[in-house]
C-alpha positions, 0 to 999 in steps of 0.5 A: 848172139850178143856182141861186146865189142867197145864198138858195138854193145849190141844184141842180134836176133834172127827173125821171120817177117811177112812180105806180100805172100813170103816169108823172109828170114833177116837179122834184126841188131838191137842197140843196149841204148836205143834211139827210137830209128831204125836203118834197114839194109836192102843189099844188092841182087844175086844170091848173096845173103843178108850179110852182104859181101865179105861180110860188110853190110853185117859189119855196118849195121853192128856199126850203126848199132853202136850210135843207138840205131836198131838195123834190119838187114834181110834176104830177099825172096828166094834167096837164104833162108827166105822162101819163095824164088828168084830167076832175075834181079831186075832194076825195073822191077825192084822188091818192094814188097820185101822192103815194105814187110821189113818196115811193118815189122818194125813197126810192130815193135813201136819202131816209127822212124827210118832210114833205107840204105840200097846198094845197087838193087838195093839202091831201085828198091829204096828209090821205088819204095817212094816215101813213106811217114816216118822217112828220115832219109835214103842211101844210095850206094852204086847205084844203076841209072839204067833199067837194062844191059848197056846201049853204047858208050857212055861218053858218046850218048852223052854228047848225042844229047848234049850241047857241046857248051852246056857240057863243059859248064856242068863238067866244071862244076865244084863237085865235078873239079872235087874229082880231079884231084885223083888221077883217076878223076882227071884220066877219066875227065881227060877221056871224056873231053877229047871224044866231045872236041872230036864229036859234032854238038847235037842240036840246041834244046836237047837237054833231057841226059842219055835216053837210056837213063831210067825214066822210073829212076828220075820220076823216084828221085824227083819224087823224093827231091820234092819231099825233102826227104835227104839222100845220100849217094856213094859210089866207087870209081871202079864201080860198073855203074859208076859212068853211067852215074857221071853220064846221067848227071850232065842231064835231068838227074844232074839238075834235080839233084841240084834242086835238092841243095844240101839236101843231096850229097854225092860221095865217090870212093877209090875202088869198088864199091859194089864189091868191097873185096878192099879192107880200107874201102870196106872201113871207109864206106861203113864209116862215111855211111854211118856219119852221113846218117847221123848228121843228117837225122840230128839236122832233120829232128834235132837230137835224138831222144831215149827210145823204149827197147823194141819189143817192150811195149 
């Protein structure tokens, strides 16, 4: 199937590549000007097929395509026309055979660099892939802090684990006070600053975060902080994972990604990420995606040199 939209002049193949003992059916988008990378889409759990919701992780590798990138995007196990099972998607315990046979596909085809966008599953299953050669860099959309279902408010966990000072000089951070410029952004600062003046500060030195936030998730992110390797991480406000995201930042998660400079950056979009039922998000989010990956691969390699067609060797 050949798309001729002036957006993207592209050609889409469906394909079948090996993950550990499955076979996984996904579709690969060939750019007519190739770049010589590859962007693969891990989307989030369930039973939604490699076209993501309302079709939006289709829309955005065509996007991507039309800058000169190749894009995987695939159905885990169990799910579409991949084979084997699935009962539960667990943050946990991400797919990451999946994503290392679409990686190895690609290399097959003289394909040597990358770029992994996760949304929410997604998003654990990029992160516990750790590094590999040729990793240009990691978006994070949604993305759950958490390994398992809530244990109590966000706000109340937060100031368990948190001096009440050192609260407040994370909270008015520039990309905390970013936020306030929405009405949103301010009810919410609003709310969490009323329950830390009615609660009592926790004693001095407990400054690790939440305790529920994953310890899996932070060593990965230490991990990936500590190769360079740049991250991008969107949410939406109306995401569910959104507070806990905010929540995590005051403690261990805020402050490796402070390390990581300008190597991290952190976007918050109005709506629902995770679902993008909106047009305007949808557009939004696939625009800010496909900008951040270009800008941060010309910054990391300088322009991009002409790349053979997959599969032409």
């Amino acid at each position: 199937m050949t798309s001729t939209s002036p957006v993207c002049r592209s050609n889409e193949v469906p394909v079948f590549f090996q993950a550990g003992e499955e076979m996984l059916f996904g579709i690969f988008t060939e750019p007519f000007d190739a770049r010589g990378i590859a962007v693969i889409h891990a989307r989030g759990g369930g039973q939604v097929p490699s076209c993501g919701r309302n079709g939006t992780t289709a829309r955005l590798c065509r996007r991507l395509a039309g800058d000169g990138y190749h894009t995987l995007r695939f159905d885990y196990r169990g799910v579409g026309e991949s084979t084997g099972s699935v009962t539960t998607f667990r943050h946990d315990q991400p797919f990451v055979s999946d994503l290392e046979g679409g990686v190895a596909w690609l290399r097959a085809r003289g394909i040597e660099r990358f770029v992994v966008i996760g949304q929410c599953f997604g998003a654990r299953t990029a992160l516990a892939g750790g590094w590999f050669p040729g990793l240009e860099g990691l978006v994070l959309l949604s993305t759950p802090v958490r390994d398992s279902a809530k244990e109590g408010d966000n706000t109340r966990a937060l100031v368990r684990h948190h001096r009440l000072s050192r609260y407040f000089l994370r909270a008015f951070r520039p990309r905390i006070l970013r936020d306030l410029r929405s009405r949103s952004g301010r009810e919410q600062f609003v709310r969490a600053a009323r329950a830390v003046l009615r609660a009592s500060p926790v004693p001095r030195g407990a400054t690790t975060g939440p305790a529920w936030v994953s310890a899996a998730f932070l060593e990965q992110v230490e991990c990936l902080i500590g190769s360079g390797i740049p991250i991008l991480f969107a949410s939406g406000r109306a995401d569910t994972t959104f507070p806990d995201f905010q929540a995590a930042l005051v403690g261990r998660l805020g402050r490796l990604l402070e390390e990581g400079g300008t190597r991290v950056t952190i976007t918050t979009l109005d709506g629902q990420l995770s679902a993008c039922a909106d047009a305007d998000l949808q557009g939004t989010a696939i625009e800010t995606i496909a900008t951040w990956v270009s800008a941060e691969v010309q910054r990391r390699r300088g322009p991009l040199a002409e790349h053979p067609r997959a599969g032409s060797r």
